[in-house]
C-alpha atoms as an extended CHARMM CRD file, in Angstrom:
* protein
*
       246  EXT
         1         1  UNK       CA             99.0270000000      115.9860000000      158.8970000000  PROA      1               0.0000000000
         2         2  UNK       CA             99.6680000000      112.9690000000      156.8530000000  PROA      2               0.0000000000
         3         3  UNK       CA            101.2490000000      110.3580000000      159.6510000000  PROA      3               0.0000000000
         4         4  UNK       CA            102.2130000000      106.5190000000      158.8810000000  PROA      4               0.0000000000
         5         5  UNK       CA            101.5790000000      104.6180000000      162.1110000000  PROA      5               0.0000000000
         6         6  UNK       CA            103.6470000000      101.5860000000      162.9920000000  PROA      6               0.0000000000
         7         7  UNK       CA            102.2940000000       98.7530000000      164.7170000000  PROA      7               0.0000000000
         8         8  UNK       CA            104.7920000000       96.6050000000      167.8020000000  PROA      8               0.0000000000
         9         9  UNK       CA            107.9180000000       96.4660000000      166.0220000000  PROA      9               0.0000000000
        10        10  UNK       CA            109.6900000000       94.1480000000      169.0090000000  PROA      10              0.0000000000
        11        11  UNK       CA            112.8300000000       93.8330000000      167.4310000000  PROA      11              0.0000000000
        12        12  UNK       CA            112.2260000000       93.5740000000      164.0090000000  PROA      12              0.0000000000
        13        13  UNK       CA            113.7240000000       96.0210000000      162.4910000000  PROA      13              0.0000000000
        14        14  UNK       CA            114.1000000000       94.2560000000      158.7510000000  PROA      14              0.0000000000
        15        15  UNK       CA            110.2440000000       94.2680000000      158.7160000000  PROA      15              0.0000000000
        16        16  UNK       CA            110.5220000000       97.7850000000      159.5220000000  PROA      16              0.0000000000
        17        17  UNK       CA            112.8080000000       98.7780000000      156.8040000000  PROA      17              0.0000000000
        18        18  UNK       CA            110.3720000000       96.9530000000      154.0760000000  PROA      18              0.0000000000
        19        19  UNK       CA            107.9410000000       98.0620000000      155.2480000000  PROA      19              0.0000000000
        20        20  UNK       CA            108.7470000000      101.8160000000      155.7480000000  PROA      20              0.0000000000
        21        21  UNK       CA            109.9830000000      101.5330000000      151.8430000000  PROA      21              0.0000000000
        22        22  UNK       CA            106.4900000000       99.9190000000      150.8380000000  PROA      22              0.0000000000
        23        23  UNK       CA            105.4340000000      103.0350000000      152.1620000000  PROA      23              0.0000000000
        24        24  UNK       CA            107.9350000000      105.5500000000      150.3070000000  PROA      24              0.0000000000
        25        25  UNK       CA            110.2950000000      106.6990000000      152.6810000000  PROA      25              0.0000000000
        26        26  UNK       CA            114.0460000000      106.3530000000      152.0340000000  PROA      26              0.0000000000
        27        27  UNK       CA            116.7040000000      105.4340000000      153.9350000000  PROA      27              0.0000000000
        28        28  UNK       CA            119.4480000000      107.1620000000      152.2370000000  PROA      28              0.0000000000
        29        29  UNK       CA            120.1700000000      108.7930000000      155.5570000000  PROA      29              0.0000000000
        30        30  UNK       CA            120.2680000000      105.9150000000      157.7220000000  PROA      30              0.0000000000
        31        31  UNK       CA            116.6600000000      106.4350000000      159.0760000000  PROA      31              0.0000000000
        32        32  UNK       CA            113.0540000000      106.7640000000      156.9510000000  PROA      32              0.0000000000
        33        33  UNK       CA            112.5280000000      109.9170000000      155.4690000000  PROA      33              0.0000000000
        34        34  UNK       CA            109.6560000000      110.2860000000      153.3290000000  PROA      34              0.0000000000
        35        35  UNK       CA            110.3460000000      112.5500000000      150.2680000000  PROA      35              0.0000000000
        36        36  UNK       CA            106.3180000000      114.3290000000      150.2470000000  PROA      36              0.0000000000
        37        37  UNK       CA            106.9780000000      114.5360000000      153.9320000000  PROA      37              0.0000000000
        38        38  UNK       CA            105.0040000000      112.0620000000      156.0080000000  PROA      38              0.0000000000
        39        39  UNK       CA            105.5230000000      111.3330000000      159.1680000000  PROA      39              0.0000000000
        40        40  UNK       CA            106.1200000000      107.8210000000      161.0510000000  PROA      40              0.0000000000
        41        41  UNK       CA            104.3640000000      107.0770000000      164.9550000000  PROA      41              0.0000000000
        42        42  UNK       CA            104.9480000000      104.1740000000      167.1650000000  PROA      42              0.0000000000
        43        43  UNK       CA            102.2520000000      102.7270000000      169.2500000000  PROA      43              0.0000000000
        44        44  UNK       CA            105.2780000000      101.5010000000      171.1500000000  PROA      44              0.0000000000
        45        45  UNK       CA            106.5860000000       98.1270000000      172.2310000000  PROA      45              0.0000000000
        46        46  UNK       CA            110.0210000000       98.9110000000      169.9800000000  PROA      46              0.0000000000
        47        47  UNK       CA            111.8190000000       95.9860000000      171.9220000000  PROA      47              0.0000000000
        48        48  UNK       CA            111.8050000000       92.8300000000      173.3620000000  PROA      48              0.0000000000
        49        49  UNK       CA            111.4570000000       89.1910000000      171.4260000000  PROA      49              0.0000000000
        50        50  UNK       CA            112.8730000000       90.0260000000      167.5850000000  PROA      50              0.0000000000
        51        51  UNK       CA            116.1810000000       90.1360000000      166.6080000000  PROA      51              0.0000000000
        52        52  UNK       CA            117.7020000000       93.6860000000      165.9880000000  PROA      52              0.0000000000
        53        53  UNK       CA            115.4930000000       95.4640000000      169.4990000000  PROA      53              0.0000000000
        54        54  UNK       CA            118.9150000000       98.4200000000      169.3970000000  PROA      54              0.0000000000
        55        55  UNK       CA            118.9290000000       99.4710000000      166.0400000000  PROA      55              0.0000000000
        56        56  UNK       CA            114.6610000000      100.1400000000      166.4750000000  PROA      56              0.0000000000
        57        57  UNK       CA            115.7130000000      101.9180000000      169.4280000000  PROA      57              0.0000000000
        58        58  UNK       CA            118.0300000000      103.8980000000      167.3640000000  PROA      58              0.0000000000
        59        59  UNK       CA            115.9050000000      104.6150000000      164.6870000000  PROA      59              0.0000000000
        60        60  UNK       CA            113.4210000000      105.7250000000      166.4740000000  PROA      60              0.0000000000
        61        61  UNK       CA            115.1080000000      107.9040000000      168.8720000000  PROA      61              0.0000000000
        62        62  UNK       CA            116.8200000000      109.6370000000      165.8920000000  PROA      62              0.0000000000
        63        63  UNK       CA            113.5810000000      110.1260000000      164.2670000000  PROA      63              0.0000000000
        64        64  UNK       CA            111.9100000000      111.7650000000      166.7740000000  PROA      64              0.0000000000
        65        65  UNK       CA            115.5120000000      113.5760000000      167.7140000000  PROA      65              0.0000000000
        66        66  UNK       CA            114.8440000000      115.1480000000      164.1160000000  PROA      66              0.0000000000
        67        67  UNK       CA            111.1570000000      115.8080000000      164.2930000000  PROA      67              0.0000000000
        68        68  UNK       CA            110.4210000000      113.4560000000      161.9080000000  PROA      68              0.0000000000
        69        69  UNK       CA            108.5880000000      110.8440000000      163.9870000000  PROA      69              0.0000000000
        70        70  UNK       CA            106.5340000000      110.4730000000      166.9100000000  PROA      70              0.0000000000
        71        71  UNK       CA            106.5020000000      107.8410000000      170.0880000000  PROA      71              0.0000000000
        72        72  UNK       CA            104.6290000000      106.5170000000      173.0900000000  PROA      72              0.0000000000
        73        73  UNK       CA            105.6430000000      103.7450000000      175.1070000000  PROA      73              0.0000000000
        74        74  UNK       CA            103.7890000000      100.3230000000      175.0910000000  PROA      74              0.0000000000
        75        75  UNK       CA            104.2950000000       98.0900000000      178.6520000000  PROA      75              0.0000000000
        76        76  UNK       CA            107.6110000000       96.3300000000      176.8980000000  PROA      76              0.0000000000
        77        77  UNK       CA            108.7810000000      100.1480000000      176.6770000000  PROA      77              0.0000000000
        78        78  UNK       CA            107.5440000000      100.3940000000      180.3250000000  PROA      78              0.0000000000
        79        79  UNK       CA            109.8100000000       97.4670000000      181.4630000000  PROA      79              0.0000000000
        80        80  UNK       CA            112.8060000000       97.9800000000      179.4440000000  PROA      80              0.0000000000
        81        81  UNK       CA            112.7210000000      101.9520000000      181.4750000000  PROA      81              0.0000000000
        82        82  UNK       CA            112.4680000000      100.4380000000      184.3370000000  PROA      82              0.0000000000
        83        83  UNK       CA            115.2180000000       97.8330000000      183.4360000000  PROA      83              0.0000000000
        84        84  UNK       CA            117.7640000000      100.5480000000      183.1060000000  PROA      84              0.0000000000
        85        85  UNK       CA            116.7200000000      102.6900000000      186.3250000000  PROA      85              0.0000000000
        86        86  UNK       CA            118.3260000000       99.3360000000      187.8850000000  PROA      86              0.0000000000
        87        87  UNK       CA            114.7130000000       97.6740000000      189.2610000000  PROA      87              0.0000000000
        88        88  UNK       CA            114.0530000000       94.7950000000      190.0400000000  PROA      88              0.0000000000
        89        89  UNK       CA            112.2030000000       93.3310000000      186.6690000000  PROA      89              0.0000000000
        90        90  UNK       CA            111.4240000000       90.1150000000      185.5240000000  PROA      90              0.0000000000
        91        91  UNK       CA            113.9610000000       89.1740000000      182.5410000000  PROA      91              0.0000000000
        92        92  UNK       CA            111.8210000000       87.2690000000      180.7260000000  PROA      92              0.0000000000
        93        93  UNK       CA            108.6900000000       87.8030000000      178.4950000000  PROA      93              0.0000000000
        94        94  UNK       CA            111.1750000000       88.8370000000      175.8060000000  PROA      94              0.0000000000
        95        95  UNK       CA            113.3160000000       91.3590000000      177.8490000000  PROA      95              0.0000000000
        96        96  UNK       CA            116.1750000000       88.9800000000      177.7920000000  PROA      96              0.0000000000
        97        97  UNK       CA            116.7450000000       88.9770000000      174.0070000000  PROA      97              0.0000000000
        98        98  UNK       CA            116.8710000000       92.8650000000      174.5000000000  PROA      98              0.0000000000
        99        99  UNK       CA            119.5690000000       92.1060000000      177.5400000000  PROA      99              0.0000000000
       100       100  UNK       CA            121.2980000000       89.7060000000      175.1670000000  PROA      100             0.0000000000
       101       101  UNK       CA            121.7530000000       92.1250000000      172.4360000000  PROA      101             0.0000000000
       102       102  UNK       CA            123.0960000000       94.7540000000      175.3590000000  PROA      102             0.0000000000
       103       103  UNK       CA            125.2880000000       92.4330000000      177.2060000000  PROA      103             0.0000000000
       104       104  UNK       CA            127.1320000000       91.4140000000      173.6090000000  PROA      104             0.0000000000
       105       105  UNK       CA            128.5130000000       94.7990000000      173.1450000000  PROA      105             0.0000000000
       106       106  UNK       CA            131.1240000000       97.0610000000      175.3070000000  PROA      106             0.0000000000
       107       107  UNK       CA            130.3890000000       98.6850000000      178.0910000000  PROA      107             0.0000000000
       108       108  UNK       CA            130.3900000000      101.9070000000      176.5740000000  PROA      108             0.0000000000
       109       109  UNK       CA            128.2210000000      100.9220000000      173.4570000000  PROA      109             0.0000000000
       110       110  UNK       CA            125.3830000000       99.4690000000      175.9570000000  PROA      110             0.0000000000
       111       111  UNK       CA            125.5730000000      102.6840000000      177.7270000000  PROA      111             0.0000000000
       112       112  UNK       CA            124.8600000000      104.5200000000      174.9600000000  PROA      112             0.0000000000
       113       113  UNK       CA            121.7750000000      102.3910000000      173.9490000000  PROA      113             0.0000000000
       114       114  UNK       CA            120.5080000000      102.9400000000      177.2390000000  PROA      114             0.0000000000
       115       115  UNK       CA            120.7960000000      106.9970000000      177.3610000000  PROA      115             0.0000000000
       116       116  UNK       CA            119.1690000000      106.5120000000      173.8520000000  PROA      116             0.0000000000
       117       117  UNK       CA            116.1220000000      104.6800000000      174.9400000000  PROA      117             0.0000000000
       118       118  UNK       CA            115.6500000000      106.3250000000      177.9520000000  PROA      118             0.0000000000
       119       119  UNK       CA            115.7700000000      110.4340000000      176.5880000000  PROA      119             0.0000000000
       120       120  UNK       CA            113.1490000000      109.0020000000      174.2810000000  PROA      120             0.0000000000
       121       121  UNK       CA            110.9690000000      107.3340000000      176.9620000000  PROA      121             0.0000000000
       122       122  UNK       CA            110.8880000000      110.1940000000      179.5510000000  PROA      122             0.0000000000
       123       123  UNK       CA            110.3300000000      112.8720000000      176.6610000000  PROA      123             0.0000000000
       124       124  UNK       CA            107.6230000000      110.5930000000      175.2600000000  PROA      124             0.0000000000
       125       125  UNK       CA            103.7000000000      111.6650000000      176.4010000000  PROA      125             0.0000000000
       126       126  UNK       CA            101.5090000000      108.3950000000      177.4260000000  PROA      126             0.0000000000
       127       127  UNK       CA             99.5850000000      108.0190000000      174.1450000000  PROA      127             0.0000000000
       128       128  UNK       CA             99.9940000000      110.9270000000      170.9500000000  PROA      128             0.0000000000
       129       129  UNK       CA             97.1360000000      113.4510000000      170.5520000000  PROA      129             0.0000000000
       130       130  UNK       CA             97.8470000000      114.2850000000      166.9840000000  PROA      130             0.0000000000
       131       131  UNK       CA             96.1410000000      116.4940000000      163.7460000000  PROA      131             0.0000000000
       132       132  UNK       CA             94.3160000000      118.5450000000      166.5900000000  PROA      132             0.0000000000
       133       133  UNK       CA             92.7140000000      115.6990000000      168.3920000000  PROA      133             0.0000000000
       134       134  UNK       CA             91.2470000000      113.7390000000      165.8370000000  PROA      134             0.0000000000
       135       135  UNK       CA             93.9020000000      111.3590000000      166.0720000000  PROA      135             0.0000000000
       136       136  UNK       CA             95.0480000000      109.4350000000      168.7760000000  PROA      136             0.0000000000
       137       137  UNK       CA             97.8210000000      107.2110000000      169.1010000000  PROA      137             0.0000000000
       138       138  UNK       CA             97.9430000000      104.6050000000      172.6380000000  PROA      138             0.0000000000
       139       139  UNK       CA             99.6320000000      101.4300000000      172.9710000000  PROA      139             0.0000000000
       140       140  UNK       CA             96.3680000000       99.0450000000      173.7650000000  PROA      140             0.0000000000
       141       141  UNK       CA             93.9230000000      101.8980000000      173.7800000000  PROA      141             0.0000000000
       142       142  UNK       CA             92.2620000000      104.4040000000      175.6020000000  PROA      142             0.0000000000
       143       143  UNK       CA             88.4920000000      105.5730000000      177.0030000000  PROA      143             0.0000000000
       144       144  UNK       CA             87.2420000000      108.5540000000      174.9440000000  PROA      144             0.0000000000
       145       145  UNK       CA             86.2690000000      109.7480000000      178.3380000000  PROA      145             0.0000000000
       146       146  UNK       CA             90.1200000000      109.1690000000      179.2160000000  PROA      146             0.0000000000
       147       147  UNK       CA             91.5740000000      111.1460000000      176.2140000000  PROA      147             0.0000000000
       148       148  UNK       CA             93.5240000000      114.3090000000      177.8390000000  PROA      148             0.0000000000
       149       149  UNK       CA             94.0170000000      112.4360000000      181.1820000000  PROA      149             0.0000000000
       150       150  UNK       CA             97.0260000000      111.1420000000      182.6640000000  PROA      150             0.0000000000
       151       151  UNK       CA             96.5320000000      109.2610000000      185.6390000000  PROA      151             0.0000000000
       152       152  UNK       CA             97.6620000000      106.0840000000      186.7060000000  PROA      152             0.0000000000
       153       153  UNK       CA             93.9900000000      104.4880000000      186.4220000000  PROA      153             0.0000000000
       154       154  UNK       CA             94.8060000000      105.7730000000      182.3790000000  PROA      154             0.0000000000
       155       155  UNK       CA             98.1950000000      104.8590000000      182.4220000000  PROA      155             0.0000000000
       156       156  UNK       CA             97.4400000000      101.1220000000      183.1170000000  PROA      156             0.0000000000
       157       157  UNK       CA             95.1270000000      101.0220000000      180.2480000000  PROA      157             0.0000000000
       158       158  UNK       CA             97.1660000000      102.3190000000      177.9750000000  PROA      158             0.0000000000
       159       159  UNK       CA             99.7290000000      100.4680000000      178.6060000000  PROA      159             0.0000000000
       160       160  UNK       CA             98.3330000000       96.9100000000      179.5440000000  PROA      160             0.0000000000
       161       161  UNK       CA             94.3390000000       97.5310000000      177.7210000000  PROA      161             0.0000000000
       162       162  UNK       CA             91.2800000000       97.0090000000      179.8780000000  PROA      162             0.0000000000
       163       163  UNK       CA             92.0670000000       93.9990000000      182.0050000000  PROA      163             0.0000000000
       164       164  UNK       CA             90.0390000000       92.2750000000      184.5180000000  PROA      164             0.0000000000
       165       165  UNK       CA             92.9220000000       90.7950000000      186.2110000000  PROA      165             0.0000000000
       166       166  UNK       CA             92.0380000000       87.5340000000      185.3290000000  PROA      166             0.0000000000
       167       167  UNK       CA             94.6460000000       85.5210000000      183.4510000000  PROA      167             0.0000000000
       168       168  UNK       CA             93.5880000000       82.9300000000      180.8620000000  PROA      168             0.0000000000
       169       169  UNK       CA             95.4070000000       79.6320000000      180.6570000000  PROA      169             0.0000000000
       170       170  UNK       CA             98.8080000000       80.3570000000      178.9210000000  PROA      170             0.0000000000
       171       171  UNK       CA             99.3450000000       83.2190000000      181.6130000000  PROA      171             0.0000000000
       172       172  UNK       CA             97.7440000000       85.8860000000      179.5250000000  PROA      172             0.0000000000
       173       173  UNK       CA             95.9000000000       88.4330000000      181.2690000000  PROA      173             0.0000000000
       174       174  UNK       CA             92.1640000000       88.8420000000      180.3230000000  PROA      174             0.0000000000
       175       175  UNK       CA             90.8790000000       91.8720000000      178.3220000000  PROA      175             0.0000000000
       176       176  UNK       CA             87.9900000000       93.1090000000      177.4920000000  PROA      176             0.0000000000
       177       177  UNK       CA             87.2030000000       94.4370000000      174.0060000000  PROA      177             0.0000000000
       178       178  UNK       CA             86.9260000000       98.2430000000      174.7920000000  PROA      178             0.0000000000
       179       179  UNK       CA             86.9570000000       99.0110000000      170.9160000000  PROA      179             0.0000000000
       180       180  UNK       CA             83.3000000000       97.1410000000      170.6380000000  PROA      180             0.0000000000
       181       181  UNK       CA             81.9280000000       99.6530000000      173.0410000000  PROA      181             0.0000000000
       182       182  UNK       CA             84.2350000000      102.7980000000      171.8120000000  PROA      182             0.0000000000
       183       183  UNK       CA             81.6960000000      105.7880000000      169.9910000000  PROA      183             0.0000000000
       184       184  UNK       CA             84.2400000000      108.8600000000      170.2760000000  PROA      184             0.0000000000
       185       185  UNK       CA             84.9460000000      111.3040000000      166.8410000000  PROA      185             0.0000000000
       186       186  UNK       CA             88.4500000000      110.6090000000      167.3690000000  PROA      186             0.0000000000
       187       187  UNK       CA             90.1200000000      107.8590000000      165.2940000000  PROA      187             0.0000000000
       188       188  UNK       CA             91.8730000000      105.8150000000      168.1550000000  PROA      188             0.0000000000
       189       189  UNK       CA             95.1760000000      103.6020000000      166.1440000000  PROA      189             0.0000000000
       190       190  UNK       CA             96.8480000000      100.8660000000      169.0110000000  PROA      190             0.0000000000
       191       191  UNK       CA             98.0470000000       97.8600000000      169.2340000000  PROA      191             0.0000000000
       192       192  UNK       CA             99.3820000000       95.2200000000      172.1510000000  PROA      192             0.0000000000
       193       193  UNK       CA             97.0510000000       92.8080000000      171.2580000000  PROA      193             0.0000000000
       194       194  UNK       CA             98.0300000000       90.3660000000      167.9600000000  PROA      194             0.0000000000
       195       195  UNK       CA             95.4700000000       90.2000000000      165.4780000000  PROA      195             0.0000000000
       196       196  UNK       CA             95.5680000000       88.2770000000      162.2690000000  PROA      196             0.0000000000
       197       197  UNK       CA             94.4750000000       91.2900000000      160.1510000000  PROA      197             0.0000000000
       198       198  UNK       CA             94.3640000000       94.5960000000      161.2000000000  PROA      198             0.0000000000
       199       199  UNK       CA             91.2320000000       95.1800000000      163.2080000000  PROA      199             0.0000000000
       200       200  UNK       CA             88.8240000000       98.5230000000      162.1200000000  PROA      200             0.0000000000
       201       201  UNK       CA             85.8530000000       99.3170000000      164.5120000000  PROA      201             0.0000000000
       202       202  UNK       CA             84.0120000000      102.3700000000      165.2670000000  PROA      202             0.0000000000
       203       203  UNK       CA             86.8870000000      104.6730000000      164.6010000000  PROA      203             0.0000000000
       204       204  UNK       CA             89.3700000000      102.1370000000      166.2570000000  PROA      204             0.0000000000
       205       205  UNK       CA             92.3420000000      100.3680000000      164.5740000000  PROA      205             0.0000000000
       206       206  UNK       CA             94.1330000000       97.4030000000      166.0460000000  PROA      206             0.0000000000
       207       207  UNK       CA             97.4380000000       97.1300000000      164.1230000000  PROA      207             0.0000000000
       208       208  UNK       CA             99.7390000000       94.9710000000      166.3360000000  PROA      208             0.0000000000
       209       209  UNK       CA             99.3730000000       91.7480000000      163.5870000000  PROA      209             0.0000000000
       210       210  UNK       CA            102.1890000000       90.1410000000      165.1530000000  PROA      210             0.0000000000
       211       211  UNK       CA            105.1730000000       90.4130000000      163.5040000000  PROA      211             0.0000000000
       212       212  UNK       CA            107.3600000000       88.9400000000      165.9780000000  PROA      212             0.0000000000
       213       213  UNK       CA            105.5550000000       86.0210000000      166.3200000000  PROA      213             0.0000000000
       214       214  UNK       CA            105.4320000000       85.1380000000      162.2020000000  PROA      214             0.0000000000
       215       215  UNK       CA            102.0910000000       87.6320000000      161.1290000000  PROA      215             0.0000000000
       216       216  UNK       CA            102.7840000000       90.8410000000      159.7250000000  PROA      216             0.0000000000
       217       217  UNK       CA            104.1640000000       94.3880000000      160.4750000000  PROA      217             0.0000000000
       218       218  UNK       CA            101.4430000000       97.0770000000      159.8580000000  PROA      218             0.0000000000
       219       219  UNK       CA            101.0050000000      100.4540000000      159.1220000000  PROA      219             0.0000000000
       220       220  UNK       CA             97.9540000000      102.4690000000      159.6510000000  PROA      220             0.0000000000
       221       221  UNK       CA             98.0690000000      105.7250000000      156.9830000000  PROA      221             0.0000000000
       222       222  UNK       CA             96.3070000000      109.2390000000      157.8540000000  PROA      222             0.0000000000
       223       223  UNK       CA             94.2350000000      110.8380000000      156.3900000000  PROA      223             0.0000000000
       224       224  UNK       CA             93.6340000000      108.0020000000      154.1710000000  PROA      224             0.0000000000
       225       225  UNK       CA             92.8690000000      105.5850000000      156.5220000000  PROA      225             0.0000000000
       226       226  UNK       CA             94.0610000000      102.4770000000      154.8140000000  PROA      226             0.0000000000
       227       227  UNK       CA             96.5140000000       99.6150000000      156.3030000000  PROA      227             0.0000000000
       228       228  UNK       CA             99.5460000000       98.6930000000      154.0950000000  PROA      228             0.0000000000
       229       229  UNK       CA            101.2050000000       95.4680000000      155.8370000000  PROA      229             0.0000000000
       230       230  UNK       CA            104.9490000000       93.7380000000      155.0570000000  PROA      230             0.0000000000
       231       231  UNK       CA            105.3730000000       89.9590000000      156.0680000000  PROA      231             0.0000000000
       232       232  UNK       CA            106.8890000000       88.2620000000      159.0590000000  PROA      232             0.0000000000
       233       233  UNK       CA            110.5940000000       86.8030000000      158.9140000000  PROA      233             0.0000000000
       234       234  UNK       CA            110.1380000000       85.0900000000      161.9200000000  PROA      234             0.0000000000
       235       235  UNK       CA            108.3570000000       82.2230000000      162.9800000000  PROA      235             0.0000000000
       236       236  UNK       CA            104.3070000000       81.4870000000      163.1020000000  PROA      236             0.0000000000
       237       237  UNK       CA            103.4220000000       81.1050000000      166.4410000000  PROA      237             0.0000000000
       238       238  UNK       CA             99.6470000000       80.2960000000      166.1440000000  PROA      238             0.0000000000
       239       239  UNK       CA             98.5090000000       80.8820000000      170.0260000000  PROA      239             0.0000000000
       240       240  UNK       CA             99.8750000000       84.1850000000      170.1060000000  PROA      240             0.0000000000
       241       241  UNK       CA             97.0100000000       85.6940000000      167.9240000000  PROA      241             0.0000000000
       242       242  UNK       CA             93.7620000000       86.5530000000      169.6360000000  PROA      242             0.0000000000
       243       243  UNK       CA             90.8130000000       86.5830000000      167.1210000000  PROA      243             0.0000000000
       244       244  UNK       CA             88.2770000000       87.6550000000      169.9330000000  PROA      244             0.0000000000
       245       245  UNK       CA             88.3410000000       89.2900000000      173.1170000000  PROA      245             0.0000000000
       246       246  UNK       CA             86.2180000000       88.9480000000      176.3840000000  PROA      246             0.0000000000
């Protein structure tokens, strides 16, 4: 298989059209299609904070609609789901520029958004087992022990990474750095937490760099194994990149 993996898009979907071209797809069609056919993934996290959260919906649910991409949710995938079941959720953290963008359009156009994002999230496995198994793709991570379970002990640290539930001073929970301790065969490619430059250890790859808060969106490419990143548009927001964890 020869997969391009995207790092937390949140909303910005100009970062994702450069950087999908930097790559070699075209978007002749109206979504990336690569012309040797490679594939894109998403770690998840599609929404919330950028500027353009419905048209990253949208190209990702027609992308995988067309078997030409592959998703898993991240915990800003996780809210926005549970957002549009009608619970009670927070509207903050960035949820409420997704809202914003929702509540600007008809009625009608919302609701289609909103059957769009959630056929892809309840169709979507917890993290992608891909190129028989020596690939995996979960938002903040996963155990090697973990890989092929699918419990809610799993699902938490997929979704949220290996917190202590301890927050540190801005409100942030505290994580520690499972990837430090990881020894698996699998190549495990996530994201969640911003890193300055994309982050390679024992057959991990952190590839959230922030590109909603002014860093970079990355890809991760496979087989090849090399990162190709496009610029931020937005602004640099400093404390939202984590050099080391606990």
């Amino acid at each position: 298989m020869n997969i391009d993996i995207i790092g937390d898009i949140h909303g910005c979907f100009q970062e994702l059209v450069e950087l999908t071209e930097k790559l070699g797809y075209d978007w002749k069609k109206g979504i990336p299609v690569h012309p040797k056919g490679r594939v894109l993934s998403f770690v998840g996290d599609l929404t919330d904070r950028g500027p353009q959260s419905l048209k990253v919906i949208e190209t990702v649910y027609l992308l995988w609609k067309q078997k030409l991409g592959y998703y898993s949710p991240g915990n800003h995938c996780n809210k926005l789901y549970r957002y549009f079941l009608g619970n009670r959720v927070q509207i903050s953290h960035g949820l409420e520029t997704t809202v914003a963008e929702l509540k600007a359009l008809p009625e009608k156009n919302a609701a289609h958004y909103r059957r769009m994002f959630m056929e892809l999230y309840e169709n979507a496995p917890l993290y992608q087992i891909l190129d028989e198994s020596q690939l995996i793709v979960a938002h903040a991570g996963i155990r090697e022990q973990d890989i092929g379970k699918n419990n809610q002990r799993v699902k938490t640290f997929v979704l949220y990474g290996d917190i202590t539930g301890e927050k540190h001073a801005d409100g942030t929970p505290v994580r520690r750095d499972w990837a430090k301790y990881y020894r698996g065969k699998a190549w495990i490619v996530y994201g969640h937490t911003p890193v300055k430059e994309p982050r390679i250890l024992n057959r991990t790859a952190n590839i959230d760099t922030g590109a909603v808060f002014g860093g970079a969106l990355t890809a991760f490419r496979w087989p090849e194994l090399e990162t190709v990143s496009v610029p931020s548009t937005m602004p640099f927001v400093p404390e939202k990149f984590r050099e080391t964890l606990d």
